[in-house]
N, C-alpha and C positions, 0 to 999 in steps of 0.2 A: 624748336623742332629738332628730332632727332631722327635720323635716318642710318639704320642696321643695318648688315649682311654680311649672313652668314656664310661661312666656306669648310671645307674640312671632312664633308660626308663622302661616303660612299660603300661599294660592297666590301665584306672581311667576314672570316670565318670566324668560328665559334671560337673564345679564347682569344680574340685579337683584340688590338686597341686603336684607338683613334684620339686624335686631338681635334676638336671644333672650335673652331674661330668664326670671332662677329666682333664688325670693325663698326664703329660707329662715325658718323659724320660731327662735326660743330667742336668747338671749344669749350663746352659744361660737362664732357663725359662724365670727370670724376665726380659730378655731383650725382648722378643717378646710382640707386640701387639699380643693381644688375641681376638678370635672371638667364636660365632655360628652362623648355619647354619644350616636352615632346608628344607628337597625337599620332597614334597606328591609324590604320584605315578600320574605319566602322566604331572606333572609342574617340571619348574626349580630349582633348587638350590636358596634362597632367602634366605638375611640377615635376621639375627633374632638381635644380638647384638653385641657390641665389648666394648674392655677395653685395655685400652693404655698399652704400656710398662712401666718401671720401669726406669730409677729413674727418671723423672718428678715428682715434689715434690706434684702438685695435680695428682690423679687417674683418667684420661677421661671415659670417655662413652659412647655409642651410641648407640638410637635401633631405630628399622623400625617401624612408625608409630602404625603398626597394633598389637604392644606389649607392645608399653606403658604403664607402670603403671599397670599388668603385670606380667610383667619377670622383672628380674634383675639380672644384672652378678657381678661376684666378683672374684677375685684372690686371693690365697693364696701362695706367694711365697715360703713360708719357706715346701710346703706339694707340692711345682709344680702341684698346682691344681687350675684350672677355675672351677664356676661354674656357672651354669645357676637354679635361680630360677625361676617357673612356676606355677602362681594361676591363682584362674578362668579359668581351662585350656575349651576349648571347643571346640567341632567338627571339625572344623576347621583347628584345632590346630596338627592333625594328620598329621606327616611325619618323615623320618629320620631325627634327630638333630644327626651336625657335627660342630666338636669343630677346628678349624685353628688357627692357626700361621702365623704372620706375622713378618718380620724382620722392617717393618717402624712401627713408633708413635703405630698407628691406624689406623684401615681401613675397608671399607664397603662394596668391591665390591668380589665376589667368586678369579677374576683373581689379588689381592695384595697378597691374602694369599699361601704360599710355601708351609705349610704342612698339612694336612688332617689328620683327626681319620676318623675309618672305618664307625660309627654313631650310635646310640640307638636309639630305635622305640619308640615313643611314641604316642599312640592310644588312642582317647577320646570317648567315647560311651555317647550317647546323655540320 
């Protein structure tokens, strides 16, 4: 079992950035594919990014169109810590970001991921 949480949210204005952090509990980090997720009030649950498991000798990636270049995630195994970086954040960009686990590679859909953090609010003011 894995156990998330996430830290890092909060309010910034338009054109600012953020770093989100999600520290995982247990000794198998590095085997999970690692994701985020973020859902505004009244929409679903939507990928934001993922990052493959470990030991694949290259590190994958993957983000949703609409953060490209962006966001960028990263893993630090030796601190069981993902993170999501976030520039040019903008309006838009407002909703809970939720950091998942995955036991396959990588994955992109809400239903691959087995475990969830509760989420960090992150708020852009135009």
């Amino acid at each position: 079992q894995v156990q998330l949480v996430e830290s890092g949210g909060g309010l910034v204005r338009a054109g600012g950035s953020l770093r989100l952090s999600c520290t995982a509990s247990g000794r198998t980090f590095s085997t999970y594919g690692m994701g985020w997720f973020r859902q505004a009030p009244g929409k679903e649950r939507e990928f934001v990014a993922a990052v493959s498991r470990d030991p694949f000798s290259t590190r994958y990636t993957r983000y949703a169109d609409s953060v490209k270049g962006r966001f960028t995630i990263s893993r630090d195994n030796a601190k069981n810590t993902v993170y999501l970086q976030i520039n040019a954040l903008q309006p838009e960009d407002t909703a809970v970001y939720y950091c998942a686990a995955t036991i396959g590679s990588i994955a992109t859909t809400v239903n691959d991921f087995k475990y969830w953090g509760r989420g960090t609010q992150v708020t852009v003011s135009s």
